[in-house]
Backbone atoms as SQL, in Angstrom:
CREATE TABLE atoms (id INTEGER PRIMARY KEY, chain TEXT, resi INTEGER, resn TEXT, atom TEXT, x REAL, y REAL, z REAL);
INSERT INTO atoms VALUES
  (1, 'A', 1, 'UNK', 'N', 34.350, 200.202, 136.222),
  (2, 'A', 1, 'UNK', 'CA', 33.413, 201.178, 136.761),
  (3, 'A', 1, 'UNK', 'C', 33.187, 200.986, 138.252),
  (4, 'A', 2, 'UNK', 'N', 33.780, 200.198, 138.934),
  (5, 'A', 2, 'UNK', 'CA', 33.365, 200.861, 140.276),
  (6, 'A', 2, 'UNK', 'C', 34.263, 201.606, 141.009),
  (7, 'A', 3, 'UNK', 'N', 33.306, 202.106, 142.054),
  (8, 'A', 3, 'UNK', 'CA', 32.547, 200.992, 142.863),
  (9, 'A', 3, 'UNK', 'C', 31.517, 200.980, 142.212),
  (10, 'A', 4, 'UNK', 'N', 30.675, 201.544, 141.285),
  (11, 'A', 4, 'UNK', 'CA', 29.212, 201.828, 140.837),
  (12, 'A', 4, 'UNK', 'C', 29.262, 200.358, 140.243),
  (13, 'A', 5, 'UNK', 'N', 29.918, 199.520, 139.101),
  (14, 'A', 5, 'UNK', 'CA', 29.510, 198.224, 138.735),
  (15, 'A', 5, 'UNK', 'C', 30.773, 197.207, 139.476),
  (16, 'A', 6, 'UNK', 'N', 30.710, 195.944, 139.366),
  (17, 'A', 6, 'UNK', 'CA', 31.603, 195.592, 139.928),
  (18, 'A', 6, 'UNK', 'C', 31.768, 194.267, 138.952),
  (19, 'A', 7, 'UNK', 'N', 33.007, 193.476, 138.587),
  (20, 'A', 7, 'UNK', 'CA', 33.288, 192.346, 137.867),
  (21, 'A', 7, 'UNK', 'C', 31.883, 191.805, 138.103),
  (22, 'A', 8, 'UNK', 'N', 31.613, 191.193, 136.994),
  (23, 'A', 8, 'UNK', 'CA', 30.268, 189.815, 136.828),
  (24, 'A', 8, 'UNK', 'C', 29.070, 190.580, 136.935),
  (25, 'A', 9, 'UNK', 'N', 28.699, 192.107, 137.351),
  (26, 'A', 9, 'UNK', 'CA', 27.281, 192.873, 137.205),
  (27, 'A', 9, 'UNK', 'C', 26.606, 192.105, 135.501),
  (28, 'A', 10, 'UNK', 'N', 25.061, 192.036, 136.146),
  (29, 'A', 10, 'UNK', 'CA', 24.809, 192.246, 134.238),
  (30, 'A', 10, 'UNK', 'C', 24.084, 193.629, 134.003),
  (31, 'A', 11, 'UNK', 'N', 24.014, 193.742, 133.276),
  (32, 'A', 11, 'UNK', 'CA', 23.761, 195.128, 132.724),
  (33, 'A', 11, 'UNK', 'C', 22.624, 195.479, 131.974),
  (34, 'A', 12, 'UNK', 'N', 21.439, 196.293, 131.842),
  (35, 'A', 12, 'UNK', 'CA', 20.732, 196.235, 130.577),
  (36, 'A', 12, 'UNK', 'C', 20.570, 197.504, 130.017),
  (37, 'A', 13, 'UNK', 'N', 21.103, 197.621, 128.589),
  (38, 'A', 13, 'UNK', 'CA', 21.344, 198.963, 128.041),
  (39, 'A', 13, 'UNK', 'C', 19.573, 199.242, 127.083),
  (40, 'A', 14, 'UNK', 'N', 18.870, 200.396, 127.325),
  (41, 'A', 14, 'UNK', 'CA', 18.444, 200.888, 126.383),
  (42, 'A', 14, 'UNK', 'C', 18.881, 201.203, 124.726),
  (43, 'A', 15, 'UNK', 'N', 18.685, 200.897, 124.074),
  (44, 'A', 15, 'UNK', 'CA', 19.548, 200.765, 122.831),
  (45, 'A', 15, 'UNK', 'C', 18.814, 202.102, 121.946),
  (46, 'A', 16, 'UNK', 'N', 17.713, 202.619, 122.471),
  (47, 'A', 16, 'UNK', 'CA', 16.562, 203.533, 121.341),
  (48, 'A', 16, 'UNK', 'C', 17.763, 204.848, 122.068),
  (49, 'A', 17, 'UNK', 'N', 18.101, 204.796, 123.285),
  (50, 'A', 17, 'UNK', 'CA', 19.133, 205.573, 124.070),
  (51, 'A', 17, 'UNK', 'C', 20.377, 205.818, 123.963),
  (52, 'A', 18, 'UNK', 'N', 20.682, 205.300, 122.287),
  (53, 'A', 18, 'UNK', 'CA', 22.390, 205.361, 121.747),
  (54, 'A', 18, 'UNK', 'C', 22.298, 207.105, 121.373),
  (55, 'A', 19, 'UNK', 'N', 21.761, 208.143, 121.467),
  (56, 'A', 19, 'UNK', 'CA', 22.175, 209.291, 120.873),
  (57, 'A', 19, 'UNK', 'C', 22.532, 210.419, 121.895),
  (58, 'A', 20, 'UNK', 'N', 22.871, 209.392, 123.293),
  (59, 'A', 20, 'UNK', 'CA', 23.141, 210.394, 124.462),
  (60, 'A', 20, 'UNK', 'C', 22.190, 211.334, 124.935),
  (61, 'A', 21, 'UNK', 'N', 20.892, 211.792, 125.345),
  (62, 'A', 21, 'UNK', 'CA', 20.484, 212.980, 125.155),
  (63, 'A', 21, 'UNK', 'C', 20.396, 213.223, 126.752),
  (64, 'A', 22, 'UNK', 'N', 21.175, 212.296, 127.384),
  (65, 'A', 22, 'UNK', 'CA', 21.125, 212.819, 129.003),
  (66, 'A', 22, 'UNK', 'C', 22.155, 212.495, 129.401),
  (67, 'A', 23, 'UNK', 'N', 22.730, 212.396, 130.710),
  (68, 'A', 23, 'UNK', 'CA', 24.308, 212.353, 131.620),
  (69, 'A', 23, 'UNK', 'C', 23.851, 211.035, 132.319),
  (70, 'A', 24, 'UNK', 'N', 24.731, 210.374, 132.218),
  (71, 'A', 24, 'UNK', 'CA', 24.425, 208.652, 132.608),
  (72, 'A', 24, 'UNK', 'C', 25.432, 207.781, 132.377),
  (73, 'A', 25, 'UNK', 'N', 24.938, 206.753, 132.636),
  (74, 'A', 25, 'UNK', 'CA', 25.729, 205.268, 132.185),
  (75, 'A', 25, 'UNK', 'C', 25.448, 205.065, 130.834),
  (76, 'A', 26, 'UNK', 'N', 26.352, 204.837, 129.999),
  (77, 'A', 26, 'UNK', 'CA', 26.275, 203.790, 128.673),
  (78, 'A', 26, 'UNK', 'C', 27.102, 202.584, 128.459),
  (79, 'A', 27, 'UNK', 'N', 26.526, 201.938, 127.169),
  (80, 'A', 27, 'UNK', 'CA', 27.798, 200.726, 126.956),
  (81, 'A', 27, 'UNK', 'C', 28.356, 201.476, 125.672),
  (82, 'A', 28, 'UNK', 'N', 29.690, 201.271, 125.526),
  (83, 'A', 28, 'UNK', 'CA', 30.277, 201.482, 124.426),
  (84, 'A', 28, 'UNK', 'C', 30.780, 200.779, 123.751),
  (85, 'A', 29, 'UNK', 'N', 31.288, 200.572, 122.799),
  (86, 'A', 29, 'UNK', 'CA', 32.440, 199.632, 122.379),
  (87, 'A', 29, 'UNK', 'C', 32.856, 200.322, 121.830),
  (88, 'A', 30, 'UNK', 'N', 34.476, 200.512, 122.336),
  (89, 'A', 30, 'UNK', 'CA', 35.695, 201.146, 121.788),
  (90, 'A', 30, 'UNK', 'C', 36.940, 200.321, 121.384),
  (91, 'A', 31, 'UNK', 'N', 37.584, 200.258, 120.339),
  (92, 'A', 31, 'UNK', 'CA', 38.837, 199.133, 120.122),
  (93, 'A', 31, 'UNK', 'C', 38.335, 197.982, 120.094),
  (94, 'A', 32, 'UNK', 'N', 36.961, 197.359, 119.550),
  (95, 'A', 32, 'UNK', 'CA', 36.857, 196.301, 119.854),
  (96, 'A', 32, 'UNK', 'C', 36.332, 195.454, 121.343),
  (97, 'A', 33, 'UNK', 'N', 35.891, 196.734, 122.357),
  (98, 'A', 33, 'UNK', 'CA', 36.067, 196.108, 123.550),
  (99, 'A', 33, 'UNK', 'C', 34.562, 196.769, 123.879),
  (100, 'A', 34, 'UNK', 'N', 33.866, 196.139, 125.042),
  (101, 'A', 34, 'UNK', 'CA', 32.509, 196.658, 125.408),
  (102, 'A', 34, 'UNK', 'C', 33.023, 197.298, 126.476),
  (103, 'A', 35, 'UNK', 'N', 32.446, 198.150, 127.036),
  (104, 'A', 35, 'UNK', 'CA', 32.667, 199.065, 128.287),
  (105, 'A', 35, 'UNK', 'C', 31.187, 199.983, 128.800),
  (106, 'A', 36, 'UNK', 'N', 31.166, 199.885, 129.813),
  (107, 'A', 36, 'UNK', 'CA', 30.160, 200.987, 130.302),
  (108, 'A', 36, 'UNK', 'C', 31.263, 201.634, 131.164),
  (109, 'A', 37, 'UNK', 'N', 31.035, 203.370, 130.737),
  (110, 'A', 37, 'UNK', 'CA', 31.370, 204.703, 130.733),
  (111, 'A', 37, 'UNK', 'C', 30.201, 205.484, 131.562),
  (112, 'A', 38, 'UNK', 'N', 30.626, 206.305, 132.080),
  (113, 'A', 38, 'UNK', 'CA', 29.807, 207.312, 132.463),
  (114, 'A', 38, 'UNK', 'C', 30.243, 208.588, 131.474),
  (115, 'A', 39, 'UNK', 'N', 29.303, 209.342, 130.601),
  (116, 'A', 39, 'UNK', 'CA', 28.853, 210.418, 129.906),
  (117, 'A', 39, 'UNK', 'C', 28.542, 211.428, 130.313),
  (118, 'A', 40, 'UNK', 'N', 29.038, 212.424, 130.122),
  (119, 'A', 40, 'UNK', 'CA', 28.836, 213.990, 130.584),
  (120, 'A', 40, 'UNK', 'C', 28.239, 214.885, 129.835),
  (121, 'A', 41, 'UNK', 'N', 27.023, 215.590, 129.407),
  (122, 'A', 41, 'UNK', 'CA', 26.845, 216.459, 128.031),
  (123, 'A', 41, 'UNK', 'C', 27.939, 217.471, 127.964),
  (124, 'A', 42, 'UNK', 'N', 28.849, 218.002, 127.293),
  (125, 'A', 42, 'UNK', 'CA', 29.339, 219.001, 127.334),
  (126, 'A', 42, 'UNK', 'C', 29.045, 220.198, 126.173),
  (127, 'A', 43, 'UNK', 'N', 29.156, 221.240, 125.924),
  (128, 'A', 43, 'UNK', 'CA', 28.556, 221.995, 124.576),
  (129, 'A', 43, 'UNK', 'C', 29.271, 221.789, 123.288),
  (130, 'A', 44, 'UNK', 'N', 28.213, 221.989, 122.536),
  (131, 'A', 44, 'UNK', 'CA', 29.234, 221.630, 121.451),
  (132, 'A', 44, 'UNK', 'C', 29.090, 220.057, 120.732),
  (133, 'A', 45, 'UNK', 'N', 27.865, 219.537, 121.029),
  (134, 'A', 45, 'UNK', 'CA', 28.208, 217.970, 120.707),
  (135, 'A', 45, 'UNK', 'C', 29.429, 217.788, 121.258),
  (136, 'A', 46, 'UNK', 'N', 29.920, 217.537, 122.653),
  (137, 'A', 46, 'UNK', 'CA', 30.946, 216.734, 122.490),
  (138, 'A', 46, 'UNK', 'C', 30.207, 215.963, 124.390),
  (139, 'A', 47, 'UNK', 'N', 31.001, 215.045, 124.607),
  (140, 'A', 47, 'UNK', 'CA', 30.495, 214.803, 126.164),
  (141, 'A', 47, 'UNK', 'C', 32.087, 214.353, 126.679),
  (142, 'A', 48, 'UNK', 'N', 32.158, 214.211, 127.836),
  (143, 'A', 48, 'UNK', 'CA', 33.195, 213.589, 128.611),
  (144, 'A', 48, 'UNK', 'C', 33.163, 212.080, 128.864),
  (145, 'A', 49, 'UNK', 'N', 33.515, 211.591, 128.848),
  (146, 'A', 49, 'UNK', 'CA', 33.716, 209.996, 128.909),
  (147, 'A', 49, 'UNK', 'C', 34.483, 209.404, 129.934),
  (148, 'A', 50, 'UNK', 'N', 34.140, 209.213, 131.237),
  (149, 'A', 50, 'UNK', 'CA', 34.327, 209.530, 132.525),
  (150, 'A', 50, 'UNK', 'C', 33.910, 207.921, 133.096),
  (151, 'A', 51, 'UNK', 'N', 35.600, 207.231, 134.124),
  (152, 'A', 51, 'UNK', 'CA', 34.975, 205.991, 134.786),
  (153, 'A', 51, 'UNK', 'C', 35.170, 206.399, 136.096),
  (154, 'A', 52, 'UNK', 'N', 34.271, 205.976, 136.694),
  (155, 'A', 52, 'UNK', 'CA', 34.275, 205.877, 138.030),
  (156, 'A', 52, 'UNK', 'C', 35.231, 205.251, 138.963),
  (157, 'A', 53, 'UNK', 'N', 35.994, 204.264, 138.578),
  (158, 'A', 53, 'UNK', 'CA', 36.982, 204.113, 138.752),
  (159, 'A', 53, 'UNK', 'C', 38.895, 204.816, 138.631),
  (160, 'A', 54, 'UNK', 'N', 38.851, 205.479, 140.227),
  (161, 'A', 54, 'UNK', 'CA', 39.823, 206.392, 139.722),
  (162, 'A', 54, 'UNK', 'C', 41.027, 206.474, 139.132),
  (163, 'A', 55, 'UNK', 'N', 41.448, 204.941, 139.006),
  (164, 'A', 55, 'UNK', 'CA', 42.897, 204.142, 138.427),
  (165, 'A', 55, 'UNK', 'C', 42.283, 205.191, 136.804),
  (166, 'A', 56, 'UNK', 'N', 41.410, 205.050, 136.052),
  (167, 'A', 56, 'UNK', 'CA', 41.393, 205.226, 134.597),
  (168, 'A', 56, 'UNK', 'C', 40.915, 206.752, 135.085),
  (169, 'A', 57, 'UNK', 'N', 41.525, 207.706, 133.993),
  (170, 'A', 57, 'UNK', 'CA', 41.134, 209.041, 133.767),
  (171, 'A', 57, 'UNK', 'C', 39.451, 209.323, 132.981),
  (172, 'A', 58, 'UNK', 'N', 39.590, 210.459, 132.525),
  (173, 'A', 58, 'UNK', 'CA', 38.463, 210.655, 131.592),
  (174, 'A', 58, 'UNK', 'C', 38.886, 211.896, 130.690),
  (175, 'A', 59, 'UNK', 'N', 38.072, 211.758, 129.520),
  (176, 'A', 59, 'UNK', 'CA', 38.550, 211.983, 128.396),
  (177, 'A', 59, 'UNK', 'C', 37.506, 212.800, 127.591),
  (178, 'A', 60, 'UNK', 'N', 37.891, 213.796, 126.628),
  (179, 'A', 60, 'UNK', 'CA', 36.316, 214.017, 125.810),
  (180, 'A', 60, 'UNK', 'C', 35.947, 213.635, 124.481),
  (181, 'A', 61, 'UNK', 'N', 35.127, 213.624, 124.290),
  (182, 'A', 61, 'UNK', 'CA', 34.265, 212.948, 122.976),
  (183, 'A', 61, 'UNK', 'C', 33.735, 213.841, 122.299),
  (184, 'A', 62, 'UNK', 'N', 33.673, 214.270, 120.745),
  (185, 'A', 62, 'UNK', 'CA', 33.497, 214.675, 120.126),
  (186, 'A', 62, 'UNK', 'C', 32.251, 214.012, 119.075),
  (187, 'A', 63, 'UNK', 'N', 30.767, 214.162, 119.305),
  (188, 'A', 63, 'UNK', 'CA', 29.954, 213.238, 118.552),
  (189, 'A', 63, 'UNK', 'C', 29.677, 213.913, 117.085),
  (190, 'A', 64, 'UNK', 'N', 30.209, 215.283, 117.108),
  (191, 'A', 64, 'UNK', 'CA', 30.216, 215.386, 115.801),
  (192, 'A', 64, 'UNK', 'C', 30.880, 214.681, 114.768),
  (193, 'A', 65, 'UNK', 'N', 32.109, 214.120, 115.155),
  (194, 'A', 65, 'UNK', 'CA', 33.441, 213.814, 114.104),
  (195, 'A', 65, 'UNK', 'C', 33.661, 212.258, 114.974),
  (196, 'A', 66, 'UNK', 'N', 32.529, 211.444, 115.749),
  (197, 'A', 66, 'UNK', 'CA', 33.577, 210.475, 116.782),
  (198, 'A', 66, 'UNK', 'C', 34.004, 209.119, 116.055),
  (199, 'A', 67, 'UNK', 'N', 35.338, 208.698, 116.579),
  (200, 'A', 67, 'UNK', 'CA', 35.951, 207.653, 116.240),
  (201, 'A', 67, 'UNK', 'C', 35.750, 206.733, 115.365),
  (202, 'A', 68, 'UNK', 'N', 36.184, 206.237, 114.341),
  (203, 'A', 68, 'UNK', 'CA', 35.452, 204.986, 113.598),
  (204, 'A', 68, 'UNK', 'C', 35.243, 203.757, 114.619),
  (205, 'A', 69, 'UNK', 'N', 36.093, 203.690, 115.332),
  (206, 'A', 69, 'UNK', 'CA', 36.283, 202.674, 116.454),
  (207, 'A', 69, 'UNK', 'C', 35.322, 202.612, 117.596),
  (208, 'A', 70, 'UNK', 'N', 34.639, 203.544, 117.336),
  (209, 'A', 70, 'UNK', 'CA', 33.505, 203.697, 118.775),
  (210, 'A', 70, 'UNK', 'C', 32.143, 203.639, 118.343),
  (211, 'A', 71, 'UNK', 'N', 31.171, 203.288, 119.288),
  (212, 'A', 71, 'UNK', 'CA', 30.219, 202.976, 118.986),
  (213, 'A', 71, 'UNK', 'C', 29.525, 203.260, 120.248),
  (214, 'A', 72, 'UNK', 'N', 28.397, 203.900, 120.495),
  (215, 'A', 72, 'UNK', 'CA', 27.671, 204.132, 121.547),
  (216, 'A', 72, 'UNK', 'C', 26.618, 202.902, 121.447),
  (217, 'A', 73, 'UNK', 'N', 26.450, 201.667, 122.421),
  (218, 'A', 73, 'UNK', 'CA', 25.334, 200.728, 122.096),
  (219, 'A', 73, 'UNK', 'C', 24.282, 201.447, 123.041),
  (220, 'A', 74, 'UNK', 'N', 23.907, 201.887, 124.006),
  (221, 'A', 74, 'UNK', 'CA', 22.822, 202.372, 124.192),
  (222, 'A', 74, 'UNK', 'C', 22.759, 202.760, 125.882),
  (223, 'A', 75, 'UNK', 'N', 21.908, 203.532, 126.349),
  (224, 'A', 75, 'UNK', 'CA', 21.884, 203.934, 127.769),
  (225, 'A', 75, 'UNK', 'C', 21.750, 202.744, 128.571),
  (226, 'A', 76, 'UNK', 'N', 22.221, 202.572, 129.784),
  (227, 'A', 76, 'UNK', 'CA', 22.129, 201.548, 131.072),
  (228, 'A', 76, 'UNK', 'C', 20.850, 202.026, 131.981),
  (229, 'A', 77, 'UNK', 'N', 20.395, 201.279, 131.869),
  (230, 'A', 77, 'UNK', 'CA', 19.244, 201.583, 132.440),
  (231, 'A', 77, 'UNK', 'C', 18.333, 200.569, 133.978),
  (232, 'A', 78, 'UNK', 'N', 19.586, 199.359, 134.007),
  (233, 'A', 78, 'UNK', 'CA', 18.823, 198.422, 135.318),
  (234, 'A', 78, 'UNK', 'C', 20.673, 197.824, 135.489),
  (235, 'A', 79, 'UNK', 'N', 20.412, 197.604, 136.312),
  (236, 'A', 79, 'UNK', 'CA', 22.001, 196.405, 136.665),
  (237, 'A', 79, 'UNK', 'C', 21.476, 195.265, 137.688),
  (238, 'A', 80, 'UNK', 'N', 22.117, 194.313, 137.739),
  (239, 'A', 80, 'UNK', 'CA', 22.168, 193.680, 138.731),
  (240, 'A', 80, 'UNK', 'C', 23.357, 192.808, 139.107),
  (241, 'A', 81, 'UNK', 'N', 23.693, 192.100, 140.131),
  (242, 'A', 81, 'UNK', 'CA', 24.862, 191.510, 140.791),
  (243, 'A', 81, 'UNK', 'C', 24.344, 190.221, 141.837),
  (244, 'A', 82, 'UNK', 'N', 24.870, 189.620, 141.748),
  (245, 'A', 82, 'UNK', 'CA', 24.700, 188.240, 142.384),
  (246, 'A', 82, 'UNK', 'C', 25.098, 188.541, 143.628),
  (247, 'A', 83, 'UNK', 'N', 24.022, 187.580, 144.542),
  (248, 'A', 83, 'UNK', 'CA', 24.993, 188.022, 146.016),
  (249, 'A', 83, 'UNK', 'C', 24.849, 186.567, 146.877);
């Protein structure tokens, strides 16, 4: 995710905030792996799943039908980074 997070950020996710209901940062875990994503509402229950980092694309999500493999853990809501 950056430039917005950068290796070693910590993160603190709202977790009551796993049902998306705004455009933001989340953590996910997809494949086994944790990730914070940036989320897009799009219509339709579905959102975009979007990194800020332009090496990785973005993709859409379907929360009606989504992945067995995915898991929304909850909105990002503070970060911080060592300096």
């Amino acid at each position: 995710m950056e430039p917005t997070l950068k290796q070693g950020d910590v993160v603190l996710a709202n977790r009551a905030k796993a049902h998306v209901p705004d455009d933001g940062l989340y953590v996910l875990i997809m494949d086994g792996t944790m990730l914070v994503k940036r989320l897009r509402k799009r219509p339709g229950r579905k959102v975009q799943v979007i990194s800020d980092n332009g090496a990785y694309g973005s993709f859409d999500l379907d929360l009606a039908d989504p992945p067995e493999d995915m898991t929304i853990i909850g909105r990002v809501v503070w970060f911080g980074r060592e300096i």
